[in-house]
C-alpha positions as CSV (number, residue, x, y, z in Angstrom):
1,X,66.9,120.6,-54.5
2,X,69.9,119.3,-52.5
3,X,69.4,118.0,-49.3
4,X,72.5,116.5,-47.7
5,X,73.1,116.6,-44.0
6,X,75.4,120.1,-44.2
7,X,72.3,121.9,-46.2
8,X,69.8,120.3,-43.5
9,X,72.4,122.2,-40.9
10,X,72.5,125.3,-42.4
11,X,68.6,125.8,-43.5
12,X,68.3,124.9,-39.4
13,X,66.3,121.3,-40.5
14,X,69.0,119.4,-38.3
15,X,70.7,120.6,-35.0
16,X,74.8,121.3,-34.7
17,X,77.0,122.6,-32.5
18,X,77.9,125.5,-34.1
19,X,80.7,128.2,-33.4
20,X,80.5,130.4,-36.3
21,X,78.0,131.2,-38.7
22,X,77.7,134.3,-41.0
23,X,76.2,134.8,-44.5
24,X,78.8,132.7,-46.0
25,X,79.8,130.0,-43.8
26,X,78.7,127.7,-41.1
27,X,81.5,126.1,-38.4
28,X,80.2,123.2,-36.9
29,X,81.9,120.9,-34.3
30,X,82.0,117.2,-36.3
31,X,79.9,114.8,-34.5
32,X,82.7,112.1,-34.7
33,X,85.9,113.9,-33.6
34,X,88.9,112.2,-35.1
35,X,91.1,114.8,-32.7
36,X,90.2,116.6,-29.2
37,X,89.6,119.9,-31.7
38,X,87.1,118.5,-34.9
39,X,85.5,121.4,-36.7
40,X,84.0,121.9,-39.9
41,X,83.7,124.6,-42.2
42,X,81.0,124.6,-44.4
43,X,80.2,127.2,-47.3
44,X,76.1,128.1,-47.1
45,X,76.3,127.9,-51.1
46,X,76.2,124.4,-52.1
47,X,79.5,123.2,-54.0
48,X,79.8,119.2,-54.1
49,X,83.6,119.5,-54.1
50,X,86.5,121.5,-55.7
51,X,85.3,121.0,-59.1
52,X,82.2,123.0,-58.4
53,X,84.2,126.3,-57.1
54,X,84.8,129.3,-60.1
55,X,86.9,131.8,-61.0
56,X,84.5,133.9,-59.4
57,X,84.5,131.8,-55.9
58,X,88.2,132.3,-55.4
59,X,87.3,135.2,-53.0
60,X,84.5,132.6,-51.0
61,X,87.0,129.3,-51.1
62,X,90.0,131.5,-49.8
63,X,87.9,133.0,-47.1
64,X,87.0,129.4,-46.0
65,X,91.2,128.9,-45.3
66,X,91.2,132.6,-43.4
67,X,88.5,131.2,-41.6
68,X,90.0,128.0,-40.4
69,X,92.6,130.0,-38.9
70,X,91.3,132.7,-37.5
71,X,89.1,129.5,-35.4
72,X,92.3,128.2,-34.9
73,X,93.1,130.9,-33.1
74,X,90.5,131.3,-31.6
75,X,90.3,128.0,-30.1
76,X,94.2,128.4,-28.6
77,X,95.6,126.1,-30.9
78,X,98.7,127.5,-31.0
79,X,101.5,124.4,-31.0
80,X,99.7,123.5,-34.3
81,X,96.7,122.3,-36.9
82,X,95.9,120.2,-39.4
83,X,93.3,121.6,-42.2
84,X,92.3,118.5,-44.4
85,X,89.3,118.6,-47.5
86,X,88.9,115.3,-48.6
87,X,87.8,114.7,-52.3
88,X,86.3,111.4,-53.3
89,X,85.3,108.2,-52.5
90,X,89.2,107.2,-53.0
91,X,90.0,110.3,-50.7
92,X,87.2,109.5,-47.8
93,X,84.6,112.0,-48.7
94,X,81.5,111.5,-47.5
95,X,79.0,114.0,-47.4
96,X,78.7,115.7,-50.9
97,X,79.1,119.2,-50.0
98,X,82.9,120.7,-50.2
99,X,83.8,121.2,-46.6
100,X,87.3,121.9,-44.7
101,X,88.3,120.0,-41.9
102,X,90.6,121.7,-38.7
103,X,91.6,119.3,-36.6
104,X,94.0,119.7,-33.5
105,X,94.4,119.5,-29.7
106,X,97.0,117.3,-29.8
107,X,100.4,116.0,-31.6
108,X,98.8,115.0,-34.7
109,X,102.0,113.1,-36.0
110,X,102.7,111.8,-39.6
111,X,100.0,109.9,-41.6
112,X,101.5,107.5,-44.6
113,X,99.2,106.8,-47.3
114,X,99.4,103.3,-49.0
């Protein structure tokens, strides 16, 4: 059985703020807000990343991108968004369970990788 903190969340085990929730995903406000808007959206199905998803979850992982902007919306961020999924340890993923980040608020600017 998997049991990291975004299953806790959905199965109700650990508390959120959440804004969304239907029978395929949950959207949570993150708990350390990189951005005056932080929210996650989390499929209920478990995938630990991209390399989990299917030809048959194309429908699901799309939805999750639809999603993100109709909170967008939703949430007046009109001038702009960032929607970020980090992969890896190299990529700063760290809870295993895929999950898209929306982040805005504010000028976001450039980010340079090294």
């Amino acid at each position: 059985m998997i049991t990291d903190v975004f299953c806790k969340i959905i199965k109700g085990e650990l508390k959120s703020d959440a804004i969304y929730k239907d029978k395929d995903y949950v959207v949570i406000r993150d708990i350390n807000p990189q951005a005056p808007v932080h929210i996650l959206i989390i499929p209920v199905k478990h995938f630990s990343g991209l390399e989990d998803f299917k030809k048959e979850d194309e429908v699901l992982l799309g939805r999750g991108f639809i999603l993100a902007h109709e909170i967008a919306k939703k949430l007046n961020l009109g001038k702009g968004y960032r929607v970020i999924i980090n992969e890896g340890e190299h990529g700063g993923k760290l809870v295993p369970h895929f999950h898209i980040h929306l982040l805005g608020g504010r000028r976001l600017g450039t980010k340079m990788v090294k």
